[in-house]
Each structure stands twice: as C-alpha cells, then as structure tokens.
C-alpha positions in Angstrom: 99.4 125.8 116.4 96.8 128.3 117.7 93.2 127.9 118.6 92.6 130.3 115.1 94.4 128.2 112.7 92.0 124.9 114.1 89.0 126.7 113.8 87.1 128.3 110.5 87.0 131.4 110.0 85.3 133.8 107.9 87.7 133.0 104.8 89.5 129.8 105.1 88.8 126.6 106.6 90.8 125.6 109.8 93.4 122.4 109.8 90.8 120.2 111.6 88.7 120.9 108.5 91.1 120.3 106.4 92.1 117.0 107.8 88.8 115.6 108.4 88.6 116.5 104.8 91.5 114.6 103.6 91.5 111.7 106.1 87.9 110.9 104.7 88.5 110.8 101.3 91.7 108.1 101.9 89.6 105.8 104.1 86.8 106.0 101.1 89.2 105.3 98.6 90.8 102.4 100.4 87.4 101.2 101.0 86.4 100.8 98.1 89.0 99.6 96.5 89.7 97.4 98.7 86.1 96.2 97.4 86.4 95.9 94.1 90.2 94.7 94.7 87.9 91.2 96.5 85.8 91.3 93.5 88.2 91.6 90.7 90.8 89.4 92.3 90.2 87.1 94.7 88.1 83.8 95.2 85.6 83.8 98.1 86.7 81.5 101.0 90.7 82.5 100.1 92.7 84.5 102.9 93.0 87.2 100.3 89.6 87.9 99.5 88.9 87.7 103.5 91.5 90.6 103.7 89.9 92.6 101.6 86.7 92.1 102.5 88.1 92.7 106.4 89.8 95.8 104.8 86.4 97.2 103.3 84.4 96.6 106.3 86.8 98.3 108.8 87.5 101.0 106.6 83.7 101.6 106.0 83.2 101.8 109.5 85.8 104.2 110.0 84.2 106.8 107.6 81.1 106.1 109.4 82.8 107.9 112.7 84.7 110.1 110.6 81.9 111.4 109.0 79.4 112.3 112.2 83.1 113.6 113.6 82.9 116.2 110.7 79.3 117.0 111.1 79.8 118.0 114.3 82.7 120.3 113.6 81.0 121.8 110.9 77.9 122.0 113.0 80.0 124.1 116.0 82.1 126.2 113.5 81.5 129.0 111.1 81.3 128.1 107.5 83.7 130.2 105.3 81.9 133.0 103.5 80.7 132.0 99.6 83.0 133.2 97.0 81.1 135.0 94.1 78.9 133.3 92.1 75.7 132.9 90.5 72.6 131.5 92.5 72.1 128.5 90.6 76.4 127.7 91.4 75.9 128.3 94.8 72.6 125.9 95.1 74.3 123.1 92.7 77.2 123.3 95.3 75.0 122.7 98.6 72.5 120.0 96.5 76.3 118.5 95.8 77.7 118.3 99.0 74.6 117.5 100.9 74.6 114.5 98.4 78.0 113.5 100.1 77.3 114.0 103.5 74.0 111.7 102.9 76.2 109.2 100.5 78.9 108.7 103.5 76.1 108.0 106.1 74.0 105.7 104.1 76.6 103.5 102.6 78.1 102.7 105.9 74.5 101.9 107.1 73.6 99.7 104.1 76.6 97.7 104.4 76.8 97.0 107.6 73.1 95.9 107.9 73.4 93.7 104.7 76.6 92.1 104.8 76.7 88.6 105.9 80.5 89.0 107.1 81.4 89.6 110.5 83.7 92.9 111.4 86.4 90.4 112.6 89.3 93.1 113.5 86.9 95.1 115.1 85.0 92.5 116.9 81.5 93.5 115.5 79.1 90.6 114.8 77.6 90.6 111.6 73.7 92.4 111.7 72.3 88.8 110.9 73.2 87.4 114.0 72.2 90.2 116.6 69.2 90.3 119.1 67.5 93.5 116.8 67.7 91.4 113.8 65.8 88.2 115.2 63.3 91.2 116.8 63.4 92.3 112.7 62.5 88.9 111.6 59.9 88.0 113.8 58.1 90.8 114.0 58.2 91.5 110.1 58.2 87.3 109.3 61.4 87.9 107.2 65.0 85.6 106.4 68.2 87.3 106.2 68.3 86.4 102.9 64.8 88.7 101.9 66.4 91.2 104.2 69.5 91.7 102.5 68.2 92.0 99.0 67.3 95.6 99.0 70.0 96.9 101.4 73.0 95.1 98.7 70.6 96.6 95.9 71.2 99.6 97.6 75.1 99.6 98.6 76.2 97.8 95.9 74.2 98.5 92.6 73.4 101.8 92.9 75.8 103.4 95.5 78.6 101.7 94.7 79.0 101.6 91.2 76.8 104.3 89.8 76.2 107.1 92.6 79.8 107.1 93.8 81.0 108.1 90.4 78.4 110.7 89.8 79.6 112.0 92.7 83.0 112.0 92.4 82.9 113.7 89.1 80.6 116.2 89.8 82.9 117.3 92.7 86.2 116.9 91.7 85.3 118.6 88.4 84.0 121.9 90.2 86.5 122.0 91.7 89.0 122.0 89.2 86.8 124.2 87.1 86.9 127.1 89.5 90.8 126.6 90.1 91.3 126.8 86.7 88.6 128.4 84.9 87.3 130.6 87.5 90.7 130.8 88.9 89.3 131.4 92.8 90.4 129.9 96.1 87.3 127.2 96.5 89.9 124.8 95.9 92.7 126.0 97.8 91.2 126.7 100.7 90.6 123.1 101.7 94.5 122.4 100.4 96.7 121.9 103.4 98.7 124.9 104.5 96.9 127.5 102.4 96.3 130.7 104.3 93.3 133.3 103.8 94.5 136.5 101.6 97.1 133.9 99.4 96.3 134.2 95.8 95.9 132.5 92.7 99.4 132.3 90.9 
C-alpha cells in the first residue's frame, strides 16, 4: 500500500482515516452496550455485571486514545475538499462533527473521574483513590460521593442516554440523506476501499 493511499488527499480520505473511523465507532458501540448490557441484565456484585462493567471501562478508555490518535491525523493531513452544498449544510456538518469529537473526549473524562470502579484489566486505580483526588478533596472540602454527583449527571443522564442518540441520528441520517437523496460520495468516501473519481451507481 503506498504512502498516497494512507494519507488524505484533496478528494478522498486515506485508509488510516478510514480505519480510525471505523475502529472508533466499534469500540463506542461495544462500550456502550456493554453498559447498558450491566444495567439491563446483571446484578451488581455478580461476575457478569463486573464483566461488563470491566468491558465498558476498557473500552471507554480505548476511544479515549483512539480519539486524540485521530485528531492528530486529522490535524497533520489535508481535509478532503467539501462537496457542493449550501452554507447552512456545510456549517450544520462542522457544528455536527465538532459535537462528536467534544462527545468522545468528554465522556471518557466524565467516566473515568466519576466511576467508583477500578480499570482492573488495565491496572488503573479508580480517580477516588489517587493522590490528585485527596489534593481535590482537601483543597475544595469535598467526599467522593459530592464529587461524583455531577460528573455521573453528566456521563450518564445526559451523555449517555440523550446526547448520544441525538448524535447518532443526526449523523447517520446525513449521511444516508446525501447517499440517497443527494446521491454524492460524502458517504462513500469514508467506506473502505472506495477510490476518488468512483461514482454513485
């Protein structure tokens, strides 16, 4: 595979794109299934729910790397050219996926800081029990438990079950819209093995 088909270009994105892409949005799905799986089906203190939850965390964590991974790629490549559209398209598109970008860095943050389970498989303490935590509450005369409170508000109430989806709809359905409404390559060009000058059949 050459340097070319790695990097963007002026019409397509490159396969590291692509798979960062991909490989982001599978890590988010299991994570948060994985989340509502302990919720839905498992008991707290059973070894299935600590799975789960073990699966959420590590997952989490994962698009947390992923994610500043992807920045930086996007950060040192060219961005592929805008295909036509109206102002208002173009800036509901960056609003959108600046919303993602921000969503995928503060959840991991959130959850981390407010969980009270330790990263076991990874071999990360829970935030409750590190040195910049007791700094937290001394200085600010604060429990875990007051801590916590606005981070889960946060991660779970508002992220989790109501942003997410706004989210997901919003960007999934533009993108169907212009593959089969608009009938361009937004679409395509982030599908695997789709090459710039391939048209819509």
């Amino acid at each position: 595979m050459g340097r070319s088909a790695l990097r963007n270009t002026r019409d397509a994105f490159g396969s590291v794109a692509k798979t960062l892409h991909w490989v982001i949005a599978g890590v988010f799905a299991v994570s948060y299934c994985s989340a509502y799986y302990s919720v839905w089906f498992t008991v707290d203190g059973t070894t299935a729910n600590s799975i789960a939850v073990q699966i959420h965390i590590t997952a989490g964590i994962l698009v947390a790397a992923l994610i500043l991974v992807r920045i930086y790629w996007r950060l040192m490549n060219v961005r592929p050219d805008r295909l036509p559209g109206s102002w208002y398209e173009h800036g509901a598109a960056r609003i959108v996926h600046g919303a993602l970008y921000a969503f995928m860095i503060v959840m991991p943050i959130t959850g981390y800081l407010g969980t009270h389970r330790d990263a076991e498989y990874l071999g990360i303490p829970k935030f409750g029990d590190t040195a910049a935590f007791a700094w937290i509450a001394r200085r600010f005369d604060t429990t875990w438990e007051e801590f916590e409170i606005p981070l889960d508000f946060i991660h779970r109430d508002i992220g989790g079950s109501k942003v997410v989806w706004i989210l997901i709809v919003v960007h999934v359905g533009a993108s169907l819209y212009h593959h089969f409404f608009r009938r361009d390559n937004v679409l395509r060009r982030m599908l695997p093995g789709w090459r710039a000058g391939a048209r819509f059949r």
